[in-house]
Backbone as JSON Lines, residues from 0, in Angstrom:
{"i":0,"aa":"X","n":[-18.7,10.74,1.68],"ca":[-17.73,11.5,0.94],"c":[-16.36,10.83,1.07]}
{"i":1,"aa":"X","n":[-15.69,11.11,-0.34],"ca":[-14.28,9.97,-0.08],"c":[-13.4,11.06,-0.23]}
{"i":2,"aa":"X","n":[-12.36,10.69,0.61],"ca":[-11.09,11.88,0.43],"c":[-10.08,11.54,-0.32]}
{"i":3,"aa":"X","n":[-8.92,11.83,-0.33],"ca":[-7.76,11.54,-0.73],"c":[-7.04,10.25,-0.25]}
{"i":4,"aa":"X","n":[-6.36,9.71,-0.65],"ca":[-5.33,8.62,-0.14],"c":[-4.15,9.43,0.9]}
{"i":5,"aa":"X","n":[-3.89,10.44,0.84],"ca":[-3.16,10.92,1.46],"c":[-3.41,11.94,2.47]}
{"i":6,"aa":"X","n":[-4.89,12.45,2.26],"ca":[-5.49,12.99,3.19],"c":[-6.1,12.25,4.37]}
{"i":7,"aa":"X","n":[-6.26,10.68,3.9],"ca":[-6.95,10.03,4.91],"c":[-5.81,9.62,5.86]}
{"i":8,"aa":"X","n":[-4.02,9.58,5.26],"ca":[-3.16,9.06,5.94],"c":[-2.58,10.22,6.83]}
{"i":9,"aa":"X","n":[-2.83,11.45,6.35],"ca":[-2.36,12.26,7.39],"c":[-3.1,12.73,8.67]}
{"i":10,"aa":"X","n":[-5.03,11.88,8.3],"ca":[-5.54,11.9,9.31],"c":[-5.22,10.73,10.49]}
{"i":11,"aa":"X","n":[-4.45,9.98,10.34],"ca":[-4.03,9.55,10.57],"c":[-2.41,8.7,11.55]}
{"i":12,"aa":"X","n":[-1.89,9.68,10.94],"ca":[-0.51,9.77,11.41],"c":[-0.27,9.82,12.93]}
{"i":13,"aa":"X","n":[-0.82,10.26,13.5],"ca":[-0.81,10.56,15.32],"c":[-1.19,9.7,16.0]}
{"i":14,"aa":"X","n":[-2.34,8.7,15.71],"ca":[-3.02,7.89,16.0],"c":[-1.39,6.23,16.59]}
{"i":15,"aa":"X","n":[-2.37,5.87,17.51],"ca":[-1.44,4.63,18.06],"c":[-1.15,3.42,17.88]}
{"i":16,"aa":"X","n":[-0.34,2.6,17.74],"ca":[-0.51,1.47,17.44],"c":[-1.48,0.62,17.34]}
{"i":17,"aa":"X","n":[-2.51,0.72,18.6],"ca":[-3.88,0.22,18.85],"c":[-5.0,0.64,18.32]}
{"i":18,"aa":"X","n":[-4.93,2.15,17.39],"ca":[-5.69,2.99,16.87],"c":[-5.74,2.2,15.54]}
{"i":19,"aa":"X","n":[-4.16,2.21,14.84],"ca":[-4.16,2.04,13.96],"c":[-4.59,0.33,13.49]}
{"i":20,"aa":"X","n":[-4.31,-0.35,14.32],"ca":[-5.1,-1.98,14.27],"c":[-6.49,-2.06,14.15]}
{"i":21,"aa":"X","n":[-6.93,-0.74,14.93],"ca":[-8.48,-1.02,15.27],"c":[-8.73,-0.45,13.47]}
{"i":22,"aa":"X","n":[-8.18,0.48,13.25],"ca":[-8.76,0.78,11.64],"c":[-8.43,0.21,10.51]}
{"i":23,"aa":"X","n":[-7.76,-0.82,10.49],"ca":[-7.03,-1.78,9.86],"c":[-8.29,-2.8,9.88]}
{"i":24,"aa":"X","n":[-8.57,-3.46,11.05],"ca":[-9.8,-3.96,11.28],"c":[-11.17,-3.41,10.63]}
{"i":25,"aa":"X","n":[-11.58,-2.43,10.8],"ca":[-12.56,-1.95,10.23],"c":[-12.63,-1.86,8.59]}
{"i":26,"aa":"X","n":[-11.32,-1.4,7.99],"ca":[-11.39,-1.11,6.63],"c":[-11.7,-2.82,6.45]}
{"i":27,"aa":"X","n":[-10.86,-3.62,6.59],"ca":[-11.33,-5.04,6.22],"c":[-12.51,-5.33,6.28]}
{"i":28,"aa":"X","n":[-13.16,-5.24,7.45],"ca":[-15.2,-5.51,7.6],"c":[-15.83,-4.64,6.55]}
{"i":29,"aa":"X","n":[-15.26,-3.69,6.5],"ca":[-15.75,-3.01,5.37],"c":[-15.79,-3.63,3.54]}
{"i":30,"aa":"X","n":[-14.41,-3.89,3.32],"ca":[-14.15,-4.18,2.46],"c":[-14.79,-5.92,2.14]}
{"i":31,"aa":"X","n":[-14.95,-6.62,3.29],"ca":[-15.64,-7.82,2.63],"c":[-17.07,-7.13,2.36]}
{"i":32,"aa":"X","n":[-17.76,-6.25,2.82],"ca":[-19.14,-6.37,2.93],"c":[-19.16,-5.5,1.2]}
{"i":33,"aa":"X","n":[-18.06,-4.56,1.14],"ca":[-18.49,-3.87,-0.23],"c":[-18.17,-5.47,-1.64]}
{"i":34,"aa":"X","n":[-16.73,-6.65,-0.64],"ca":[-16.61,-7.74,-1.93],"c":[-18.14,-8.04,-2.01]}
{"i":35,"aa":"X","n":[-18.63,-8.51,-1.16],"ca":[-20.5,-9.25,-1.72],"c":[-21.04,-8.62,-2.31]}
{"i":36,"aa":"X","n":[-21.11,-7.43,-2.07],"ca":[-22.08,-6.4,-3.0],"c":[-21.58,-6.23,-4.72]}
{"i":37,"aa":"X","n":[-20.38,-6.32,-4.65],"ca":[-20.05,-6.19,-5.88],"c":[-19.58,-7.43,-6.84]}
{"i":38,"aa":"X","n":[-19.15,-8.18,-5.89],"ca":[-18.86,-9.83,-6.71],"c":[-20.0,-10.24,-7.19]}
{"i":39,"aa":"X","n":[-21.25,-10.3,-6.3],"ca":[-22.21,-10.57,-6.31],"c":[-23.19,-9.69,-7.34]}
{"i":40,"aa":"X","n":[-22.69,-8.74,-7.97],"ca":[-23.04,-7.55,-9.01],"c":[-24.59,-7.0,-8.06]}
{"i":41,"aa":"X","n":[-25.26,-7.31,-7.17],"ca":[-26.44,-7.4,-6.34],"c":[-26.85,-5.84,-6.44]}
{"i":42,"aa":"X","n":[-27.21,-5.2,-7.82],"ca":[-27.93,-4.18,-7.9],"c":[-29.34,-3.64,-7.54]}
{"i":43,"aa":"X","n":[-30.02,-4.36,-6.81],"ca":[-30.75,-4.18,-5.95],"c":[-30.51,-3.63,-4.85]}
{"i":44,"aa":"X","n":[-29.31,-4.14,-4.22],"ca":[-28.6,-3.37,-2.93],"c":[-28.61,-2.09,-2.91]}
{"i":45,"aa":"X","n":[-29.25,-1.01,-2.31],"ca":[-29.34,-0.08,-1.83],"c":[-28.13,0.99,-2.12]}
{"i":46,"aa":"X","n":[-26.86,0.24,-1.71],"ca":[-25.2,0.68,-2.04],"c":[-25.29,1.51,-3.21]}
{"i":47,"aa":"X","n":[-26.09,0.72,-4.43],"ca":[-25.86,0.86,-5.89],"c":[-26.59,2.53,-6.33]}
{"i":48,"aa":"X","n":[-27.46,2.79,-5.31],"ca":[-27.95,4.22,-5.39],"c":[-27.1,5.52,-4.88]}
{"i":49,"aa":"X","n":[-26.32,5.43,-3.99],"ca":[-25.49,5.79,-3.27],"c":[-24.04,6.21,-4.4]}
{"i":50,"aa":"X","n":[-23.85,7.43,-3.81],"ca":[-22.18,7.5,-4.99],"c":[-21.24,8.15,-3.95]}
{"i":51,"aa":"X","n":[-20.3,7.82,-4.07],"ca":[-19.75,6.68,-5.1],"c":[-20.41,5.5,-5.03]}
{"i":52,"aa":"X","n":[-20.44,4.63,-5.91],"ca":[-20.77,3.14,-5.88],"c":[-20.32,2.41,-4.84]}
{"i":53,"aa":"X","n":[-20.36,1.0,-5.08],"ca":[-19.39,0.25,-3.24],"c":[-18.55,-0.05,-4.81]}
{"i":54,"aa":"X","n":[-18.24,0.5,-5.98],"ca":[-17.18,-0.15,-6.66],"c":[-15.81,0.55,-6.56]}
{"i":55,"aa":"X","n":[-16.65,2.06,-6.56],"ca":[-15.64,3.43,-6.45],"c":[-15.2,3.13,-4.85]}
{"i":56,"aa":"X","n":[-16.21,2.65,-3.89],"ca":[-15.84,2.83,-2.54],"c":[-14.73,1.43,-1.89]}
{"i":57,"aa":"X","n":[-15.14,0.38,-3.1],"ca":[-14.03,-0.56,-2.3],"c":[-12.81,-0.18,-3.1]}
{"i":58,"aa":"X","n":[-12.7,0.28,-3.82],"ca":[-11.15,1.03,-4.23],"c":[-10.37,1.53,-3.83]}
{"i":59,"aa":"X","n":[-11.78,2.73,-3.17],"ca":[-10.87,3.88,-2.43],"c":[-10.55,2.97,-0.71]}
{"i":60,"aa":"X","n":[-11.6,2.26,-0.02],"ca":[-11.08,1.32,1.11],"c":[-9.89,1.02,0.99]}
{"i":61,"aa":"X","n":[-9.65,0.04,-0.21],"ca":[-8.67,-0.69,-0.39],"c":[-6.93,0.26,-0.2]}
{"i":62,"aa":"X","n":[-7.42,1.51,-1.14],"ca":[-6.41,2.29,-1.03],"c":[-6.05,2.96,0.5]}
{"i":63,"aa":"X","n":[-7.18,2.92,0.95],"ca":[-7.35,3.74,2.66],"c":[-6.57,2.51,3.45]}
{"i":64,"aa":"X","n":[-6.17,0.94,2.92],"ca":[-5.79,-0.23,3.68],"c":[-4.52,0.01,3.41]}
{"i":65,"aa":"X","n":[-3.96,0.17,2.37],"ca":[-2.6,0.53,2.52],"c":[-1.87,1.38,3.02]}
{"i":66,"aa":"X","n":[-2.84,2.82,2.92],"ca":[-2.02,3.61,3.7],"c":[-1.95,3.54,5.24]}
{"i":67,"aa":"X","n":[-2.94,2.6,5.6],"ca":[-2.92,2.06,6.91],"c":[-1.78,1.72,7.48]}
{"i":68,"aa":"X","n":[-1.86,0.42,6.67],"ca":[-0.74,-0.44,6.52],"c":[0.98,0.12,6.39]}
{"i":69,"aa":"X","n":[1.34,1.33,5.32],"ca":[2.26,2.22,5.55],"c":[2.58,2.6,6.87]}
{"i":70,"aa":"X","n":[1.66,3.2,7.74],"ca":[1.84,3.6,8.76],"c":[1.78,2.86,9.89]}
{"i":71,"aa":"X","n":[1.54,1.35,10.29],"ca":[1.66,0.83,10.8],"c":[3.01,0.06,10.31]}
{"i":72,"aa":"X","n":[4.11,-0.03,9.48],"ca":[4.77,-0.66,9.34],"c":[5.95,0.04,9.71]}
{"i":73,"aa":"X","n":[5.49,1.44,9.46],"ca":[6.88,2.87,9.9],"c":[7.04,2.71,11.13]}
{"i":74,"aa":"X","n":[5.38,2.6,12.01],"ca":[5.34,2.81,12.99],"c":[6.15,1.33,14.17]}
{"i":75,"aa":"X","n":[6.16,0.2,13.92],"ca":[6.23,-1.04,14.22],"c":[7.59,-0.57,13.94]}
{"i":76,"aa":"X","n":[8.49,-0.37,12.43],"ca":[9.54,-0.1,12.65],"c":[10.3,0.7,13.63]}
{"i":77,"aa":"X","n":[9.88,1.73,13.87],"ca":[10.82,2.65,14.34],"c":[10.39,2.97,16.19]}
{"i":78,"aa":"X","n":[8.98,1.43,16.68],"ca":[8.89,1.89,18.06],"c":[9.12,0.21,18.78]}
{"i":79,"aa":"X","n":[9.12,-0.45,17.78],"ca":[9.39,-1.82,18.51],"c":[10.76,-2.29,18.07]}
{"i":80,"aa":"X","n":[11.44,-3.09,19.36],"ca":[12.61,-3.4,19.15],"c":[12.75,-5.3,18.3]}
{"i":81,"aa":"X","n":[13.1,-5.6,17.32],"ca":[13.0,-6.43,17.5],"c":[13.91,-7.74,17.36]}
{"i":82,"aa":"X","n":[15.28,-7.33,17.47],"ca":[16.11,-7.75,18.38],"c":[16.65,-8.04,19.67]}
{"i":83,"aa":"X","n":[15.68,-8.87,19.96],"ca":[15.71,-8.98,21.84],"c":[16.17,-10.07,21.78]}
């Protein structure tokens, strides 16, 4: 089941610098494995029965990477100094 772009970021929000790397990480492993499936059009793949599709699902990843990314950049801003 896929949620919102903004529901997935407010699940989010609390989570730690190290939290948020580790899921940053993951959406990427994710997201190459849905690029093969779909570059590769490989409708045989199992994925293709499944809905959303991995076409609907690397979208919504992709969108789940930015809001990552949002929150790791607020977060980097406003807890690391980086004028030392």
């Amino acid at each position: 089941m896929m949620i919102s772009a903004e529901g997935y970021k407010s699940m989010h929000e609390s989570d730690s610098i190290d939290e948020l790397i580790a899921e940053r990480k993951q959406l990427v492993g994710e997201l190459e494995q849905l690029e093969k499936i779909v570059r590769e059009n490989n409708k045989d793949d199992d994925s293709w029965n499944e809905s959303p599709g991995p076409d609907v699902r690397y979208q919504m990843t992709l969108t789940y990477l930015i809001q990552i990314c949002e929150l790791l950049w607020a977060r980097f801003s406003s807890e690391m100094e980086w004028d030392k």
